[in-house]
N, C-alpha and C positions, 0 to 999 in steps of 0.2 A: 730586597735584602740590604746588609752594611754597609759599608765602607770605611776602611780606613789603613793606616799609616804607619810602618814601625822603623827602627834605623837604629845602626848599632854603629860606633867609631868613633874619631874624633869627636870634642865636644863641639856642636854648632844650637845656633836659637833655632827654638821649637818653632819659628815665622817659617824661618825658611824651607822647611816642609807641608808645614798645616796651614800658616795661612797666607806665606808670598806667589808660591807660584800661579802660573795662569791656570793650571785647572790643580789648582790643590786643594786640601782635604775638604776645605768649606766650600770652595767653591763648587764641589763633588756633592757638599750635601742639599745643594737644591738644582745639580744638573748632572747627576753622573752617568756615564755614559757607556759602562759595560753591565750594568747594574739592571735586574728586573724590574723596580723603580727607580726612577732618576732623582727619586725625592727622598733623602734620611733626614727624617727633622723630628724622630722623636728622641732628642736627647743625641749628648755627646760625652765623652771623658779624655782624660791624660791621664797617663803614669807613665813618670820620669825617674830616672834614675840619678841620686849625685851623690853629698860624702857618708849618706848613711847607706847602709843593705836593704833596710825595706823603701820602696817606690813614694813620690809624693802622689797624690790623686787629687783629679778637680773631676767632677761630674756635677751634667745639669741638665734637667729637663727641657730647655729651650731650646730652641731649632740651631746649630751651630753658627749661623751665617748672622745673628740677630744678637749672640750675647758679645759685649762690647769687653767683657772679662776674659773672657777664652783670646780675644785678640791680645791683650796686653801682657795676660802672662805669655804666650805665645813670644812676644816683642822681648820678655825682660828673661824669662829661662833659657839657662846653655844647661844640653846636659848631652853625653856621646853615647846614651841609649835610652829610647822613650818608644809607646806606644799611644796613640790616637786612633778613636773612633765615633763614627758619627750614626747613630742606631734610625731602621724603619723595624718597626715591630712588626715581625711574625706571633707574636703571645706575649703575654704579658705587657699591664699596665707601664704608661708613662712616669717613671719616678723613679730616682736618683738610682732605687736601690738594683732597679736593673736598665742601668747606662750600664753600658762597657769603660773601659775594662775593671774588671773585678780582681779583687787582691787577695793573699792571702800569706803572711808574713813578706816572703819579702818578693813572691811570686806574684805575678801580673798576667793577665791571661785576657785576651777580647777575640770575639769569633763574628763568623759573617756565614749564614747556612741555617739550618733547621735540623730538630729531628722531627721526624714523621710521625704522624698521631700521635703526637707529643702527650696530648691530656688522657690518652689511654695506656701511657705506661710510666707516667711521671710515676706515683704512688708507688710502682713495682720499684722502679729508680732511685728513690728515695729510700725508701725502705732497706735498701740495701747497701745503701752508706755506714760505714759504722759513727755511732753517735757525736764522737768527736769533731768527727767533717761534714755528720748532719749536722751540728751546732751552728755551723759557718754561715748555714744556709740563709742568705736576708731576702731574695728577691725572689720573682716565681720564672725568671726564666729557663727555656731548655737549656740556654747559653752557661751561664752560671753554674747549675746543675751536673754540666759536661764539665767542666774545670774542674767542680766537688769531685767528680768520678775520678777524674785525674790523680788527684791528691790519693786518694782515698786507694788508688793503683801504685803508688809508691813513686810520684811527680819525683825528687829530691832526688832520688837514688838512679832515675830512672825513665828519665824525660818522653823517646819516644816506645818505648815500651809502655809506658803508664798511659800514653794516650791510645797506642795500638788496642790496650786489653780495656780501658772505657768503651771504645770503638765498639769492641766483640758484645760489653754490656748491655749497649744500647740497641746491639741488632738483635742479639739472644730477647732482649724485653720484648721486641716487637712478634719475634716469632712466638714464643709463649702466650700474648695475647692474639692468636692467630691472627697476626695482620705479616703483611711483606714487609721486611724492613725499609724503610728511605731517612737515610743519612744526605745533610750535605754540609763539609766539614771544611772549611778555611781558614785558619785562626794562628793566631803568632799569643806564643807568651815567653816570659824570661823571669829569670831567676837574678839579674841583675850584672850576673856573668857572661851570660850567653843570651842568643836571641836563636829561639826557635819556631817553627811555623809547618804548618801541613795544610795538604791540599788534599781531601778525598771526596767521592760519594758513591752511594751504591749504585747510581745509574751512570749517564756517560756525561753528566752536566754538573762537574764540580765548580762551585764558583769559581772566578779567576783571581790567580796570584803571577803578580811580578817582582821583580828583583834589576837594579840597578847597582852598580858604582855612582857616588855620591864626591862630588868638586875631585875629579882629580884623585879618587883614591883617597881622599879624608875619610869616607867611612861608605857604607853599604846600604840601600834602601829596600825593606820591601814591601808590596802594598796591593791590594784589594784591585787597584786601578792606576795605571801611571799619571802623575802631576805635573807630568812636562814632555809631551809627547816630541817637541822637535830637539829640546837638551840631552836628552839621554837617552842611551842606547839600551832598553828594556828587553831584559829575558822572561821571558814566556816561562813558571814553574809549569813541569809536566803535571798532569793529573795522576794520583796514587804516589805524593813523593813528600817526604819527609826533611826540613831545612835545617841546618846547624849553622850559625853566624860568632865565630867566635875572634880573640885577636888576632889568630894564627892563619883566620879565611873562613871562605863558604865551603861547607858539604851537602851534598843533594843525596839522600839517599830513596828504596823504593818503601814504601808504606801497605801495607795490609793491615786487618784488625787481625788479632791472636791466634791466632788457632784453638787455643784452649776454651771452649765457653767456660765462663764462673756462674758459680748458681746463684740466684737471685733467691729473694727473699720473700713471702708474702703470696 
């Protein structure tokens, strides 16, 4: 599965996450080490935040550790909220259009996880977007897919509510096509405001998520895998918990999908 990187606070260069430390984000993409493979080398992305609302993005098919572009913008961008990821594909082809993270005005969204027999209930899934956030659709992953749900749950109005009731969509699809659901859901996105993130799965194996203080209280990190295991003092996100990083602090709350199933379509 992924890995990667997100950080909300003061403004600091993109290096100093992704690609200065000893086991940071590149370095993570051809040796990670809490990770099912150690290797993410299909594709990478950025989205950065600065003086507009919607995110800059660089994505690119090449292994991260190899494009000599990712390093430079890295070196030249400050910005005090950005997300990084370094994709192994569980589905879906190599190309651009599904690198992480994925935009959508001025929302940003990268995940690390799968859904379960994904190709037996995308078409349910799809189908049941309303057109306008089917429109969006560029890539074939589950990944992208799950953020369309998002939106399409009322993301704006309603950040872990909209991901709670995706959540419910994607197990309701599974059960309708008699399968068990298997979700595994780790994913940070922001609205450019805030930085949020969850951690679930329907079994007892949610990927891992951590969370640091970042120089001293300049801003907050959290990530896939920690990138400096003896500098910073890394908190363990519980499994089933839901993240809010804003200027005011962190909130950890607990997470479940909906209670309500929504009907699907088709």
């Amino acid at each position: 599965m992924c890995r990667w990187a997100a950080y909300f606070g003061e403004a600091v260069f993109l290096e100093d996450i992704i690609t200065a430390p000893c086991h940071s984000l590149i370095a993570q993409s051809h040796c990670a080490q809490e990770a099912k493979s150690p290797t993410n080398g299909d594709g990478f992305g950025l989205a950065w935040y600065g003086d507009r609302p919607e995110p800059g993005l660089y994505r690119d098919i090449l292994p991260a550790w190899s494009d000599p572009n990712l390093k430079s913008l890295c070196r030249q961008i400050k910005s005090g909220l950005f997300l990084a990821h370094v994709r192994a594909s569980t589905g879906g082809a190599t190309s651009r259009m599904n690198c992480h993270p994925f935009i959508s005005g001025r929302w940003s969204f990268m995940h690390n996880g799968q859904i379960g027999a994904f190709e037996k209930i995308r078409r349910a899934l799809e189908n049941s977007l309303c057109d306008a956030v089917f429109d969006q659709r560029e890539g074939t992953t589950d990944s992208e897919l799950f953020f369309l749900l998002m939106i399409d749950e009322g993301l704006s109005e309603d950040p872990q509510g909209a991901v709670s009731r995706a959540t419910s969509r994607v197990l309701e699809a599974s059960r309708r096509a008699g399968l068990e659901p298997a979700l595994k859901l780790t994913a940070a996105f922001s609205d450019g405001q805030a930085l949020y993130a969850v951690r679930y799965a329907t079994d007892d194996h949610a990927p891992t998520l951590y969370t640091s203080v970042f120089r001293n209280g300049a801003g907050r990190c959290i990530v896939s895998e920690p990138f400096d295991r003896d500098g910073g003092e890394w908190q363990a996100i519980p499994p089933s918990s839901f993240v809010t990083m804003t200027a005011d602090g962190m909130g950890i709350r607990p997470f479940a999908p909906a209670a309500n199933k929504l009907a699907l379509v088709g």
